[in-house]
Structure formats: structure tokens, C-alpha cells
TIGUMAR-11954 format. One line per field, with one value per residue: residue in one letter; chain; y, x, z of N, C-alpha, C, O in turn. Coordinates in steps of 0.05 Angstrom, whole numbers. Example, Ala and Ser with C-alpha at 12.3 -4.5 7.8 and 13.67 -1.06 7.14 Angstrom:
2
resn: A:S
chain: A:A
n.north: -114:-45
n.east: 264:257
n.up: 156:142
ca.north: -90:-21
ca.east: 246:273
ca.up: 156:143
c.north: -66:1
c.east: 264:258
c.up: 156:157
o.north: -66:23
o.east: 285:268
o.up: 169:161
***
This chain:
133
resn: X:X:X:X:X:X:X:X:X:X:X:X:X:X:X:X:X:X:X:X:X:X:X:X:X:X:X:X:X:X:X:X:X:X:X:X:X:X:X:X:X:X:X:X:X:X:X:X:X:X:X:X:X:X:X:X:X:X:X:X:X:X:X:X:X:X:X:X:X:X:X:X:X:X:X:X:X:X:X:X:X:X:X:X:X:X:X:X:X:X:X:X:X:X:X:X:X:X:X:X:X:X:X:X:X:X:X:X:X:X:X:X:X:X:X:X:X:X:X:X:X:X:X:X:X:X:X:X:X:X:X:X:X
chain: A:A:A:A:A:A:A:A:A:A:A:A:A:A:A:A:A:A:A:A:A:A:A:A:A:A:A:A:A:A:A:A:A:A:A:A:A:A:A:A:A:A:A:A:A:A:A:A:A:A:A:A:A:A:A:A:A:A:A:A:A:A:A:A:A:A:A:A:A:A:A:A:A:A:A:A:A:A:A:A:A:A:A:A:A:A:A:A:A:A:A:A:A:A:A:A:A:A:A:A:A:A:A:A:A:A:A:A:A:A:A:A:A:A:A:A:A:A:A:A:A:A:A:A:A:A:A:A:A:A:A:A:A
n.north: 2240:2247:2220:2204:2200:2156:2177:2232:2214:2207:2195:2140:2136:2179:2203:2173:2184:2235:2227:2195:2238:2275:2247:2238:2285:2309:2270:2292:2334:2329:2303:2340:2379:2423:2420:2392:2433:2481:2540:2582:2593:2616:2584:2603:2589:2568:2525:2455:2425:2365:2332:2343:2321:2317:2313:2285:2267:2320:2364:2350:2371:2358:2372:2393:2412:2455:2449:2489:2461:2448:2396:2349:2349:2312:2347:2347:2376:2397:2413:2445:2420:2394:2417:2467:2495:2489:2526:2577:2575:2539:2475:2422:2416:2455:2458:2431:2386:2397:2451:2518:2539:2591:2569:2593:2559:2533:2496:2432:2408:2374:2383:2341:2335:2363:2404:2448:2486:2554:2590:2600:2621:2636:2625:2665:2701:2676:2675:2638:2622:2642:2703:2742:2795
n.east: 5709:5653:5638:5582:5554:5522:5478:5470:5442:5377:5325:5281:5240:5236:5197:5166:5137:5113:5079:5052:5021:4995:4965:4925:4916:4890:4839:4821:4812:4764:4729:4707:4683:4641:4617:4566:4523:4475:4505:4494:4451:4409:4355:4300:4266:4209:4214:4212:4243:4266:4303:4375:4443:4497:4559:4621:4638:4611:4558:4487:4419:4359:4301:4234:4192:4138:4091:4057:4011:4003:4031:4082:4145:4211:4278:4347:4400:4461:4509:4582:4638:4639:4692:4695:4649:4636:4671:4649:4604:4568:4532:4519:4465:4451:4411:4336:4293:4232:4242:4216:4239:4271:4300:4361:4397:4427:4414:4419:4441:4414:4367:4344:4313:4351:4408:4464:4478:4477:4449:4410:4354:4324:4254:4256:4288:4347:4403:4438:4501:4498:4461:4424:4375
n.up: 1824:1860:1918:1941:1999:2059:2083:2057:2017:1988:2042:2039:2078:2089:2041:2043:2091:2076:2029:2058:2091:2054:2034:2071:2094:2051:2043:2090:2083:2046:2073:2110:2072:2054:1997:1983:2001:1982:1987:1975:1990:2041:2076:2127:2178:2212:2272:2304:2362:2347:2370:2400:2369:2405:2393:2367:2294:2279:2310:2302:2289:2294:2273:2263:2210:2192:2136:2084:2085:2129:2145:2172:2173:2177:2186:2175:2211:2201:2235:2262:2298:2366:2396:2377:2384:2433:2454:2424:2464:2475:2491:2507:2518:2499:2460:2456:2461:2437:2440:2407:2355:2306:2251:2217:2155:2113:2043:2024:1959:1921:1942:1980:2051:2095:2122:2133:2190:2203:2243:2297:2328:2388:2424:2475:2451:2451:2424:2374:2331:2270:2260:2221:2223
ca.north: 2236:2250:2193:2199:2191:2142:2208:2250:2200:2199:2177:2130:2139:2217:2203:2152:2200:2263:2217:2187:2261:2285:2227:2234:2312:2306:2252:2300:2355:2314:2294:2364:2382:2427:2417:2384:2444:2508:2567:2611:2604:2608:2581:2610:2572:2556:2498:2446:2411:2330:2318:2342:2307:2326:2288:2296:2303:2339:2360:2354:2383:2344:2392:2389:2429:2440:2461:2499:2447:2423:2368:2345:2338:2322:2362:2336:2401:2389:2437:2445:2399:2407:2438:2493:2498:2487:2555:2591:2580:2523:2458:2400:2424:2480:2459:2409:2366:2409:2479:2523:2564:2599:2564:2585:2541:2524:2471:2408:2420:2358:2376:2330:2349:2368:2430:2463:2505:2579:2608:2591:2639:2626:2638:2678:2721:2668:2663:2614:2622:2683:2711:2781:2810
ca.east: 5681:5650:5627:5559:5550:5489:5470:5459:5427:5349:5309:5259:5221:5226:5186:5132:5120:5104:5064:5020:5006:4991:4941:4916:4902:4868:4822:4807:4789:4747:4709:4703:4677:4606:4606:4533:4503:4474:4523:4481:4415:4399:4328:4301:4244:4206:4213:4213:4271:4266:4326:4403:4463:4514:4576:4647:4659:4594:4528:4458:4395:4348:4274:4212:4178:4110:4097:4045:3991:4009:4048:4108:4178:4235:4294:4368:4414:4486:4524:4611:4647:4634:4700:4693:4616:4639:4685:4628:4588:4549:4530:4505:4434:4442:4379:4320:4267:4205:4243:4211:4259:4271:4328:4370:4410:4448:4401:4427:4441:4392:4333:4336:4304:4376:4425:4481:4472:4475:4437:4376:4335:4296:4234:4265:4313:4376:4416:4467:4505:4492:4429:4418:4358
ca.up: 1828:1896:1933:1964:2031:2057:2098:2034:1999:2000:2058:2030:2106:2094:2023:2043:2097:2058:2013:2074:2095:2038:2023:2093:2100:2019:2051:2111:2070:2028:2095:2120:2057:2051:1975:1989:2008:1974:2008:1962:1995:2061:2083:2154:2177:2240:2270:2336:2361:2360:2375:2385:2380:2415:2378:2343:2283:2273:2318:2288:2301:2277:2268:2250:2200:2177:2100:2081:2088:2153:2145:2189:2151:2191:2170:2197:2209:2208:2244:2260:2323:2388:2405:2367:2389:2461:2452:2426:2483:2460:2512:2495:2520:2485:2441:2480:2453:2438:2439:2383:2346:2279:2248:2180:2150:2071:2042:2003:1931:1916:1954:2006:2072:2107:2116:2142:2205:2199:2259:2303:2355:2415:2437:2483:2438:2454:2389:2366:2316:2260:2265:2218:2222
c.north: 2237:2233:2206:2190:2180:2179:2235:2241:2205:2191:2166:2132:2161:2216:2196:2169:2223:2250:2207:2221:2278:2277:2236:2267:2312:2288:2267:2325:2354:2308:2315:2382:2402:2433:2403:2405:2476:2537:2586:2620:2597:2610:2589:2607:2563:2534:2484:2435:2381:2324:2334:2328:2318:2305:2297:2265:2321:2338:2359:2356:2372:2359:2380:2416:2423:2460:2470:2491:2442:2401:2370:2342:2345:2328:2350:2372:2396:2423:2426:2430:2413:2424:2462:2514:2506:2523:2577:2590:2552:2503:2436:2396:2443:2478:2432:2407:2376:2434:2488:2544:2570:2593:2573:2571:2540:2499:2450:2421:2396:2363:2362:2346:2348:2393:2436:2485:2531:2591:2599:2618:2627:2644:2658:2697:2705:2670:2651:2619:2644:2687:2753:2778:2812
c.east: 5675:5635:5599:5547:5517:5476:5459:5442:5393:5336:5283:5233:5209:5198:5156:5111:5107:5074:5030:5011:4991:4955:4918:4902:4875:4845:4804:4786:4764:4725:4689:4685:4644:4600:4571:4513:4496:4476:4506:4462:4420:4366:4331:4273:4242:4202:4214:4230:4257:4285:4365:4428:4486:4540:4592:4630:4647:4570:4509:4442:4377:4317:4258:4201:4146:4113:4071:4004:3993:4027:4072:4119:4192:4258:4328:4393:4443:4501:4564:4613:4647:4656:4707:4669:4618:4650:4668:4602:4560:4560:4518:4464:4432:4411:4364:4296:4249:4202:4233:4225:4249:4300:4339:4393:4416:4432:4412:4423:4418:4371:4327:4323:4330:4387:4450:4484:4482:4470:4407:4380:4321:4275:4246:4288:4342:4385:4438:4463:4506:4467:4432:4388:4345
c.up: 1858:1907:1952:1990:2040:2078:2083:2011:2008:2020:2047:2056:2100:2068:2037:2066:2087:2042:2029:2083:2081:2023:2047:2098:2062:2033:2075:2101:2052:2057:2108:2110:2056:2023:1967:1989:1989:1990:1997:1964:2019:2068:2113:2153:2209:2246:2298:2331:2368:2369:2378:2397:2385:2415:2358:2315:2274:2287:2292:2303:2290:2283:2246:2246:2188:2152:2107:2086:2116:2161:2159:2165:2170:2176:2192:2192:2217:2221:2244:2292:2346:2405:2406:2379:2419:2477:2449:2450:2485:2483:2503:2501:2514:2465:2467:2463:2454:2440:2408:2382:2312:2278:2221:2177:2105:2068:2022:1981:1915:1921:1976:2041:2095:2099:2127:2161:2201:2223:2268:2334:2364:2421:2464:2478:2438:2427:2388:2341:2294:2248:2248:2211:2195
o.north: 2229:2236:2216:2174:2190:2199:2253:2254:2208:2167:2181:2129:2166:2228:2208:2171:2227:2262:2208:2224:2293:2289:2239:2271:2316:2302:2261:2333:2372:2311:2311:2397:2388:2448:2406:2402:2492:2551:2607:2640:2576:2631:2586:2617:2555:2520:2499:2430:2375:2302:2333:2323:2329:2287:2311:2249:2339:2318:2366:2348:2379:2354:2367:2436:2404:2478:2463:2504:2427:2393:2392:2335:2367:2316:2347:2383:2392:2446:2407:2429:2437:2440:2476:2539:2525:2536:2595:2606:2553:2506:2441:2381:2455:2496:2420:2425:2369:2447:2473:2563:2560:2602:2562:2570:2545:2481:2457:2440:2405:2351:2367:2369:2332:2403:2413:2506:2529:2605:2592:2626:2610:2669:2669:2706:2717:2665:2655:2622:2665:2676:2775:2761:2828
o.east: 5690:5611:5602:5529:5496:5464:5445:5432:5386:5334:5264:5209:5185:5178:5134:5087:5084:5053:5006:4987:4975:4936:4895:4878:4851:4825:4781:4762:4750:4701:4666:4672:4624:4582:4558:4491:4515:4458:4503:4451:4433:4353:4352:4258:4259:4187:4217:4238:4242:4282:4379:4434:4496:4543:4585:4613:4658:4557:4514:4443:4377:4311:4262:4200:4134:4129:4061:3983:3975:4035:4083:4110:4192:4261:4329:4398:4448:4501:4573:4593:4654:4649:4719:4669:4606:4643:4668:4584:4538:4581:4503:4447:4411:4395:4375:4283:4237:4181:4237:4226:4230:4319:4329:4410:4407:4434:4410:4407:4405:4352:4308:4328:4327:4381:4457:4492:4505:4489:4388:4397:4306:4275:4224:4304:4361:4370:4456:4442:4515:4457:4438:4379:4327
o.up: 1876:1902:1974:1995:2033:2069:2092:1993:2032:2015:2044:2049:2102:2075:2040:2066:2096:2043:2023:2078:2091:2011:2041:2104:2058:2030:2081:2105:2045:2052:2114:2124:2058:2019:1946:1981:1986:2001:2009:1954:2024:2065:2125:2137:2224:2232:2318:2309:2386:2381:2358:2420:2366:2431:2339:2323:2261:2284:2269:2326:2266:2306:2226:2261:2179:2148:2129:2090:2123:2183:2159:2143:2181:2154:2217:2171:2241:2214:2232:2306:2349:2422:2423:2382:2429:2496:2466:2450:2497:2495:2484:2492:2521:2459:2486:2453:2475:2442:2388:2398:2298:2291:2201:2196:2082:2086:1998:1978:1897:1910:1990:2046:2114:2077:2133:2151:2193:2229:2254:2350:2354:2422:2468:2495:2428:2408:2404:2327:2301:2229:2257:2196:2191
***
């Protein structure tokens, strides 16, 4: 019979780690997640900027729209992390308090007044993000 050596035996360390990674990347992708939003529509809509935040682990753009009547609705626009954003060319004043753009965006699968960034233009032709025609 061949004697087992503690060296070939199991590492109970090697286990528990596999197990926390495993737990730990499932939990990230669950975070990351844009199951919220409808990928299958994009809305493109004009709008003013109130606000953006410039902030891991996701900017927002937070806009105001008006509906058909008039009416304000603010709309919160989630966009991807700033060092991705940063790479593309993107600044943390890349958007400013009272710029008017045309933004599209993936809208909540509920309805809520929120989305998923897509692409916004400037009054002066800038574009961020993807912009077709």
C-alpha cells in the first residue's frame, strides 16, 4: 500500500480559496450586471445636464427632460467607470451643469425615469460615446 505523503494530500487553504473566488467574482458579476435595462431599445432624447458625477464604480449624468407638455422629469443616466471613460477621452467636466445635448441611452425594463448610457452630442457636434446618425 502506498503511504501518502502530507504534500499530496489536499490543501484545505488551496480549496477555501477557489471557493472564496469563485463566490467573490459571481458577486462581481452580479454587481456589474445591466440586466435592469432594455438593450433592445434605445431612447435618444434632448435634454440639459443637472448634474455629473464623476465617480467609481459608475458615472451618472443626471438630465432633465421635458415631455410633450412641458414638464420637467429628471432622468438619472448611468454610464461605465471612470477608468475606462478616462481612456476614452472622457474628464470629469466632460459634461457641465446647463449643457444641452441629445443623449441616447437603454431605458429600465420597469419604466422608471433612468438608463444606461449609449451616446450624447453637443451643441457643438462633440460626441461621447456612440453616436449613429
Amino acid at each position: 500500500m502506498k503511504k501518502v505523503k502530507k504534500k499530496d494530500a489536499p490543501n484545505k487553504i488551496n480549496y477555501l480559496a477557489i471557493i472564496f473566488v469563485l463566490f467573490f467574482c459571481s458577486s462581481l458579476n452580479a454587481h456589474h450586471s445591466s440586466a435592469m435595462f432594455d438593450k433592445n431599445k434605445v431612447l435618444a432624447v434632448e435634454a440639459t445636464v443637472r448634474e455629473f458625477q464623476w465617480a467609481n464604480p459608475h458615472v451618472w449624468i443626471q438630465i432633465i427632460i421635458k415631455d410633450e407638455t412641458n414638464n420637467e422629469e429628471e432622468w438619472s443616466i448611468e454610464g461605465i467607470g471612470i477608468n475606462t471613460l478616462f481612456r476614452r477621452g472622457w474628464r470629469p467636466n466632460s459634461f457641465a451643469p446647463g449643457d444641452n445635448i441629445q443623449i441616447k441611452f437603454n431605458p429600465m425594463l420597469d419604466g422608471s425615469p433612468a438608463g444606461l448610457f449609449v451616446g450624447a452630442k453637443f451643441e457643438n457636434g462633440k460626441i461621447l460615446g456612440k453616436w449613429d446618425e
